[in-house]
C-alpha positions as CSV (number, residue, x, y, z in Angstrom):
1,X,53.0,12.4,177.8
2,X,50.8,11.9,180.8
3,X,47.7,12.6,179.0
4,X,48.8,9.9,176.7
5,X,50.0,7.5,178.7
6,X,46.2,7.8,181.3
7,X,44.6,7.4,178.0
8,X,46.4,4.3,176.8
9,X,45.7,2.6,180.6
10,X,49.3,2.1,180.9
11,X,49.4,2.6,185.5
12,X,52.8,2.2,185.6
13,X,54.3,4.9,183.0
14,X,51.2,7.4,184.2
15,X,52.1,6.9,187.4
16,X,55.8,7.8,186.7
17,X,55.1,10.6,184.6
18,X,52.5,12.3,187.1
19,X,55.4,12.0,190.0
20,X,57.6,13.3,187.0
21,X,55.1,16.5,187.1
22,X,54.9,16.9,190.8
23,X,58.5,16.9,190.9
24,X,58.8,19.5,188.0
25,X,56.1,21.3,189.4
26,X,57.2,21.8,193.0
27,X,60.8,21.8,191.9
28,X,61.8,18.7,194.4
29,X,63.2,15.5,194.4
30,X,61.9,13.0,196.3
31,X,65.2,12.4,198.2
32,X,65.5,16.2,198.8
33,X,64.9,17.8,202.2
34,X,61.2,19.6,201.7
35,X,62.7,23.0,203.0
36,X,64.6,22.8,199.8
37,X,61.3,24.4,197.8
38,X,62.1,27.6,200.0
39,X,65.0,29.9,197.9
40,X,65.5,31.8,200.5
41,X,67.2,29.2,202.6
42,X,71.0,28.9,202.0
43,X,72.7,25.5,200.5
44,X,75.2,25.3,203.6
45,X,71.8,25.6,206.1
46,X,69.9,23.0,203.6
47,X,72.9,20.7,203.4
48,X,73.6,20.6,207.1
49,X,69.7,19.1,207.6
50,X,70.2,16.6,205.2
51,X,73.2,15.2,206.5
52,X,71.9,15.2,209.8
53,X,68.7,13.6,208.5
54,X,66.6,16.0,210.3
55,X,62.9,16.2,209.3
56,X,60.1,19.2,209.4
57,X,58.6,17.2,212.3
58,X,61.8,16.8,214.3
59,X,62.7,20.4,213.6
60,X,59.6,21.5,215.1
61,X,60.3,19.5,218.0
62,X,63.4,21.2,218.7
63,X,64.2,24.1,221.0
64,X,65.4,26.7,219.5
65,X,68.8,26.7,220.7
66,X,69.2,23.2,219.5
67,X,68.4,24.1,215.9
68,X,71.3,26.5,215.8
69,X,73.8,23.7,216.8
């Protein structure tokens, strides 16, 4: 569908469809935390960053006892 879509110079469809692949192929969302492509990460740990709307950058800011909190 992307092929087809780039070949019929339609932007905004082949722009959909590539995010479309991205998103398959990285298996995330865009509103989904990015530590969310690990599996070995539990849900209750995952959901507790989203709520909390804690990103990679202010996780690495953290100390360490402040992650665990």
């Amino acid at each position: 569908l992307f092929e087809i879509a780039l070949r019929k110079r339609w932007p905004a469809m082949t722009y959909r469809l590539l995010t479309l692949c991205k998103v398959i192929d990285k298996r995330l969302w865009g509103f989904a935390h990015p530590l969310r492509q690990f599996p070995n990460l539990s849900h209750v740990v995952l959901n507790r960053l989203e709520e909390k709307k804690l990103t990679v950058d202010k996780l690495k800011e953290m100390r360490k006892d402040e992650i665990g909190h």
